[in-house]
PAZAPA-4460 file (N, C-alpha, C; in steps of 0.05 Angstrom, whole numbers, plus 32768, in hexadecimal, padded with zeros to 4 digits):
% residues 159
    n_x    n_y    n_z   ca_x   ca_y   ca_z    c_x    c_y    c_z   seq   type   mol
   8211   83F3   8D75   81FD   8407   8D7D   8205   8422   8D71     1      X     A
   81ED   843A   8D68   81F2   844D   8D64   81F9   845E   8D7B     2      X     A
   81FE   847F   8D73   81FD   848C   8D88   81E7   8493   8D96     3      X     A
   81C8   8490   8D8B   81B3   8495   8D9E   81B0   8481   8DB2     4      X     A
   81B2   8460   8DB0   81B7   844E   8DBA   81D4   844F   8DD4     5      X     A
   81E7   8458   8DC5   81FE   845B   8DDC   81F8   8473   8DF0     6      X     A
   81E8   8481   8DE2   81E6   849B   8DF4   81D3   8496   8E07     7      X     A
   81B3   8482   8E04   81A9   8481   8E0E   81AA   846D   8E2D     8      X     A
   81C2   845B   8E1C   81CB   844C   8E35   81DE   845A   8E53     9      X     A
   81E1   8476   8E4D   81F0   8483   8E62   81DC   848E   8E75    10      X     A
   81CB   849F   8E69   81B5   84B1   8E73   8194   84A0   8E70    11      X     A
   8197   8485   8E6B   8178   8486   8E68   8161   848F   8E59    12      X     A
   814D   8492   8E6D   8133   849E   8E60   8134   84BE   8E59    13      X     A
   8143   84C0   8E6D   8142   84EA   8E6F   8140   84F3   8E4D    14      X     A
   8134   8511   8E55   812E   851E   8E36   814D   8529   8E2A    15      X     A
   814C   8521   8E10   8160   8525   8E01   815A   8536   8DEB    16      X     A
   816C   8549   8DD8   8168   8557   8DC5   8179   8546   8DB2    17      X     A
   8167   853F   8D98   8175   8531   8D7F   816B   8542   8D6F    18      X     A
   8178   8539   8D56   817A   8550   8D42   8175   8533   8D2A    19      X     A
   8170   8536   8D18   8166   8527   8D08   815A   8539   8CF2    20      X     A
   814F   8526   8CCE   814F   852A   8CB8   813D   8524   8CA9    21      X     A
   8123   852C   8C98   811B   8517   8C8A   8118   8526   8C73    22      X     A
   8112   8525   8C56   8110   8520   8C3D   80F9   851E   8C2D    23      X     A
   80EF   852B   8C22   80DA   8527   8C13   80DF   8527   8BFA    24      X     A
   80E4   8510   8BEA   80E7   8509   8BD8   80CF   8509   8BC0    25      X     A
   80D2   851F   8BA5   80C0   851F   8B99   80CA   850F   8B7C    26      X     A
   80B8   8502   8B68   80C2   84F8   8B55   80BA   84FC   8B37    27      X     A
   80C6   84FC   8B28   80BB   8508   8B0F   809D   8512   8B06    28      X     A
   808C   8509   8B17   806A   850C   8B11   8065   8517   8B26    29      X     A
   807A   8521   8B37   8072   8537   8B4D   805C   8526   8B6B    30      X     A
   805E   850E   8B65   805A   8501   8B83   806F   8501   8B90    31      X     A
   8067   84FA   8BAC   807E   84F7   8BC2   8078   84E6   8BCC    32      X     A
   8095   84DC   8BD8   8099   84C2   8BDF   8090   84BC   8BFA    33      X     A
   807E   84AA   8C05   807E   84A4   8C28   8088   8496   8C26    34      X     A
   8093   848C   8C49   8099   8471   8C53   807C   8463   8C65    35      X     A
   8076   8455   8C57   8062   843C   8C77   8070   8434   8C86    36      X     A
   806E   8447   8CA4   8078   843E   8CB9   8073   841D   8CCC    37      X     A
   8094   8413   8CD7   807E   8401   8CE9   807A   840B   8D00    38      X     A
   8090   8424   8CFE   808B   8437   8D1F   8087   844F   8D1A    39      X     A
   8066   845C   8D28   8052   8455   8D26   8040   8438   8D14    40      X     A
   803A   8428   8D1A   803C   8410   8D06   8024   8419   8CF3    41      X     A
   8022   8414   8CD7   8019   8423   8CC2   8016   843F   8CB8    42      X     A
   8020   8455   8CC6   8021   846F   8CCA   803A   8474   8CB0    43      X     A
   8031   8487   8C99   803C   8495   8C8D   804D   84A4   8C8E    44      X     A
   8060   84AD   8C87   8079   84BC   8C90   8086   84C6   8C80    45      X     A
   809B   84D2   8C7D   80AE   84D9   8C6C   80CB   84D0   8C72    46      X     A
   80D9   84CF   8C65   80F3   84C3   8C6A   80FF   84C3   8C7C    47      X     A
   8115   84C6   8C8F   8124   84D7   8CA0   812B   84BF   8CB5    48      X     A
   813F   84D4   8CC3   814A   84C1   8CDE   8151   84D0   8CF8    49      X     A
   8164   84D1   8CFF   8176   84D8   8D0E   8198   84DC   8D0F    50      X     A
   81A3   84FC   8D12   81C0   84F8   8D1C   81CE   84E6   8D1E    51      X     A
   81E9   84DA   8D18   81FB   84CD   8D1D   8210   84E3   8D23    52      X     A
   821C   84E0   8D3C   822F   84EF   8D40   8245   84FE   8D1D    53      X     A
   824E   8512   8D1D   825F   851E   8D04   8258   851F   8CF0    54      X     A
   8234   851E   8CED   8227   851F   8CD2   8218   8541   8CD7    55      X     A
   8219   8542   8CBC   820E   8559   8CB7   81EE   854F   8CB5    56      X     A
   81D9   8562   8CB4   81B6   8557   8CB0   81B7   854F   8C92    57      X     A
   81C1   855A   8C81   81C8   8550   8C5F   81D6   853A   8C5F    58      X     A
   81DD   852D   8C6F   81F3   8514   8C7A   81DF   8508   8C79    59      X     A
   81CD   8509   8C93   81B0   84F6   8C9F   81A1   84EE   8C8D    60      X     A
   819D   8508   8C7F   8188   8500   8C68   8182   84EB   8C55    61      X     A
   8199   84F6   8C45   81AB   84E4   8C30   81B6   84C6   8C3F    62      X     A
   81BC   84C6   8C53   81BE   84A6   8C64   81A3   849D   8C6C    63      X     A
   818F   84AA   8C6E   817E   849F   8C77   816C   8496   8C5E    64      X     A
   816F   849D   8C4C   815E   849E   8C2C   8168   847D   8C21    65      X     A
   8184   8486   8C23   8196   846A   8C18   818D   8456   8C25    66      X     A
   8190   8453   8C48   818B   843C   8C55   8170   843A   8C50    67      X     A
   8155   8444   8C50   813C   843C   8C4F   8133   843C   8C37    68      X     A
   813F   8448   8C23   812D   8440   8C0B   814B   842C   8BF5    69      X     A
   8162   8437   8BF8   8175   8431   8BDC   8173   8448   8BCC    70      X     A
   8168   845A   8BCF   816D   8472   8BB6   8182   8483   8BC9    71      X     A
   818A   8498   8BAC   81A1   84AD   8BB2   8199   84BB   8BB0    72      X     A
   81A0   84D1   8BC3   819B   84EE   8BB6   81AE   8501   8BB5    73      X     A
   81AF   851C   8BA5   81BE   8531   8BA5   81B9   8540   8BB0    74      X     A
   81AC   8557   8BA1   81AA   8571   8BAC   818C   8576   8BC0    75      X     A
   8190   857C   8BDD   817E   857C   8BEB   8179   85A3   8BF0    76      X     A
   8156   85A5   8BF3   814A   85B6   8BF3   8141   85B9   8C0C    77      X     A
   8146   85CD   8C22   813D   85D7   8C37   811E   85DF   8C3B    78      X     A
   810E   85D1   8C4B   80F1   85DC   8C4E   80F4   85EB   8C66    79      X     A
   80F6   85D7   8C77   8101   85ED   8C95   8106   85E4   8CAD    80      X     A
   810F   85E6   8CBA   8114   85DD   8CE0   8102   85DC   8CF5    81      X     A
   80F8   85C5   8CFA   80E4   85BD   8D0D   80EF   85B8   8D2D    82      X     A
   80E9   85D1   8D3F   80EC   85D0   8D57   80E1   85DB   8D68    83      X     A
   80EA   85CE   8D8A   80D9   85D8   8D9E   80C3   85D1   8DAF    84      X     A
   80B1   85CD   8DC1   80A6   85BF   8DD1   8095   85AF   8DC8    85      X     A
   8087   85B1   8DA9   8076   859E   8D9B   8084   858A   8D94    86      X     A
   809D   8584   8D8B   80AF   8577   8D8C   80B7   8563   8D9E    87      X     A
   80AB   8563   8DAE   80AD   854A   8DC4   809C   8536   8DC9    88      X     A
   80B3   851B   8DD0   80AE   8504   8DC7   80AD   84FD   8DD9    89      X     A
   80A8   84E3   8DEC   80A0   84D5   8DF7   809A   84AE   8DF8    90      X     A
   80B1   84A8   8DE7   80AB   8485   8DE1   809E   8474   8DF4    91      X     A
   809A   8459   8DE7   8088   844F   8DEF   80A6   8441   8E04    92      X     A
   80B9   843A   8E05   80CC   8433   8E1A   80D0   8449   8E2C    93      X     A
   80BF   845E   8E31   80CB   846B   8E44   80E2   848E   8E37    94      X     A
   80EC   847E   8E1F   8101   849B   8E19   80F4   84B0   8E14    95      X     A
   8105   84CC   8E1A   80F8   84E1   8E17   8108   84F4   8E09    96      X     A
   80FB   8504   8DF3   8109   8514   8DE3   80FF   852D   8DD8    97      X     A
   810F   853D   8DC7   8109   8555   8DB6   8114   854C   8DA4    98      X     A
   8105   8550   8D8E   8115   854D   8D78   811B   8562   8D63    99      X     A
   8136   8569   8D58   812C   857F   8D4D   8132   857B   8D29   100      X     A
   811F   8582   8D21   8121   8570   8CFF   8127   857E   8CEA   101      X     A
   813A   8580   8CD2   813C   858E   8CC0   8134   857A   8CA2   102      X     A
   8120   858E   8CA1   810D   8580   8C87   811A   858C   8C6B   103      X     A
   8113   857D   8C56   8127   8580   8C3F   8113   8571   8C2C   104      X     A
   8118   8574   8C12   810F   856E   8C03   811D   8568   8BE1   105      X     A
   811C   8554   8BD8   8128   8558   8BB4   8116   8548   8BA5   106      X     A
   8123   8552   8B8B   811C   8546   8B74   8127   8538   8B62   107      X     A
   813E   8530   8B68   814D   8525   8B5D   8158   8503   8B6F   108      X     A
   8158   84EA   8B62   8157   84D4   8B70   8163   84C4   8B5A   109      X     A
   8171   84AA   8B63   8177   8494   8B57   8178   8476   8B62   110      X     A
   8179   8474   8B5E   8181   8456   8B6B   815F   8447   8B6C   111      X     A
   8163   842E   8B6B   814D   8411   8B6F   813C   841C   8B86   112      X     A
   8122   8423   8B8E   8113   841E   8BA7   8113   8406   8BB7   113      X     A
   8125   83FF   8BCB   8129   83E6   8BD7   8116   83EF   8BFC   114      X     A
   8108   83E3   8C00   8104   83E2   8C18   810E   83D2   8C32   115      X     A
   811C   83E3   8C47   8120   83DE   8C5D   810A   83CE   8C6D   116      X     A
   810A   83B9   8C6A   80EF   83B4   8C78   80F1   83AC   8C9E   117      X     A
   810E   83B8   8CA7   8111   83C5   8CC7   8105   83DE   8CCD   118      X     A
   8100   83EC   8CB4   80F1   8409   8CBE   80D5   840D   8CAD   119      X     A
   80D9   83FA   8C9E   80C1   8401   8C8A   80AD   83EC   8C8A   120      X     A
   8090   83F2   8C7F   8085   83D9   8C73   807F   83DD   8C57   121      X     A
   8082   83F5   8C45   807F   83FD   8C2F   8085   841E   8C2A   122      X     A
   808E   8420   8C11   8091   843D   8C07   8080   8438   8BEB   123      X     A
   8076   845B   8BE9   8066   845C   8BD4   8057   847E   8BCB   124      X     A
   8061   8486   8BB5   805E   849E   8BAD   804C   84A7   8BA7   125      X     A
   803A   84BF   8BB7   8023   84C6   8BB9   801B   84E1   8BA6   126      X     A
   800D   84EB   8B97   8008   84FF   8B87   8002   8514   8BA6   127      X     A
   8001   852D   8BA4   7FF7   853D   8BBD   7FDF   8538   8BC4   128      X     A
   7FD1   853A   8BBC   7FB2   8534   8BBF   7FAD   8527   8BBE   129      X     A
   7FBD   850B   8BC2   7FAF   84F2   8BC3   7FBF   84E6   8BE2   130      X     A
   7FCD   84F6   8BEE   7FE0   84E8   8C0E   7FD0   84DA   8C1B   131      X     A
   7FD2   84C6   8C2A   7FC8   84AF   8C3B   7FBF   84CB   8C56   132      X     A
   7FA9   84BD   8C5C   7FA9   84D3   8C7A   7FAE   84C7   8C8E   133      X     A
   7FC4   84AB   8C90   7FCB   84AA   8CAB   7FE7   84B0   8CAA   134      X     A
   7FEC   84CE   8CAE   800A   84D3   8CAB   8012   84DF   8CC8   135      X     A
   8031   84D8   8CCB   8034   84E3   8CE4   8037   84FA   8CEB   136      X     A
   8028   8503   8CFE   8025   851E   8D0A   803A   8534   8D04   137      X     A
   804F   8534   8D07   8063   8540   8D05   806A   854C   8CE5   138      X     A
   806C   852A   8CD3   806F   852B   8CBF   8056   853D   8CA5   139      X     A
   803D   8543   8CB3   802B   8545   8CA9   802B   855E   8CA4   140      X     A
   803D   856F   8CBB   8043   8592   8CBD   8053   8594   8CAB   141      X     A
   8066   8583   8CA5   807C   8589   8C90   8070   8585   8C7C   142      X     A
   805F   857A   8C6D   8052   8571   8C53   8048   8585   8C52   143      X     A
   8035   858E   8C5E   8026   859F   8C58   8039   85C4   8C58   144      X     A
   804C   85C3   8C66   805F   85DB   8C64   8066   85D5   8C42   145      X     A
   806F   85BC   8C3A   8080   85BF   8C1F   8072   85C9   8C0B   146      X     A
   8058   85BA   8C0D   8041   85B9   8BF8   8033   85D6   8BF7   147      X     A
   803A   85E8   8C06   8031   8604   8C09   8042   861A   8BFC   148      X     A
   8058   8617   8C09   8069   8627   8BFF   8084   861B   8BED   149      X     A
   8086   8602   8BE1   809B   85F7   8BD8   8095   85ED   8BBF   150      X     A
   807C   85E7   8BBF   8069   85D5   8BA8   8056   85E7   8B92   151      X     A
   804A   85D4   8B83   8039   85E9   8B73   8016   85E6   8B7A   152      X     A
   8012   85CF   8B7F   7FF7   85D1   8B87   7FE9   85DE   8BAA   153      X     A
   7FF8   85E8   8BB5   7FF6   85ED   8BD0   7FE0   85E0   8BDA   154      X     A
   7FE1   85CB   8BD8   7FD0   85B5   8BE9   7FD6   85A6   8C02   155      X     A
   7FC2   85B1   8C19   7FC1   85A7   8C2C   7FB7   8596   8C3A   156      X     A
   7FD1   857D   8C48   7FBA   8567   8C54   7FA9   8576   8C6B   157      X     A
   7F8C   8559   8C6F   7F7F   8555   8C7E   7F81   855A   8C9C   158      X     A
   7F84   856A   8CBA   7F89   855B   8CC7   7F7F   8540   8CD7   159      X     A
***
């Protein structure tokens, strides 16, 4: 078991603050990468995970990139820190949380695209103006933050 798992077995359902990572991976032709979630099941997303105890969020990232796709990355780019009462979660078992997320972004990648298919049902690199519109809520604020101020076409999704 991880630490959200060990942690949750002490305290239960009660609301917890996690700290977690995700990644927006862009690739030579300037698409970016989703994940097809199975949780939300078909819901769009962007990379990311959760804390492990003694990791840094550039820790999460980069572990979470490796485990769900097989690529590497280097140098990660700050979009910004997502926190505070919109941030709250609510699972379908009952757990309850905040989460607070540090979004990042690169352009630089290597490794085989291998899919996790425990978290995934597909990955697949989207031009901006062409993103799937069933993306998850959360994730959809961050896309649209990058693509504004980080990107060149400042194109905004749908809500």
């Amino acid at each position: 078991m991880g630490y959200i798992e060990d942690l949750r077995a002490v305290v239960g359902h009660r609301p917890l603050i996690f700290v977690g990572a995700v990644t927006i991976i862009v690739d030579e032709k300037g698409r970016l990468l989703l994940q097809q979630r199975k949780f939300p099941h078909g819901a769009w997303g962007i990379t990311g995970g959760l804390m492990e105890l003694g990791e840094s969020t550039e820790d999460v990232a980069r572990r979470e990139i490796l485990e769900e796709t097989g690529l590497q990355v280097d140098e990660l780019k700050l979009i910004n820190v997502y926190s505070g009462p919109e941030h709250y979660i609510k699972a379908e078992n009952g757990d309850e949380f905040y989460v607070v997320t540090v979004a990042y972004f690169t352009e630089g990648f290597r490794g085989e695209l291998i899919i996790d298919k425990t978290e995934s049902l597909n990955f697949e690199f989207f031009y901006p103006d062409e993103l799937p519109e069933t993306i998850v809520k959360s994730h959809r604020v961050i896309l649209n933050e990058f693509l504004a101020n980080h990107y060149w076409n400042k194109v905004e999704l749908k809500p």
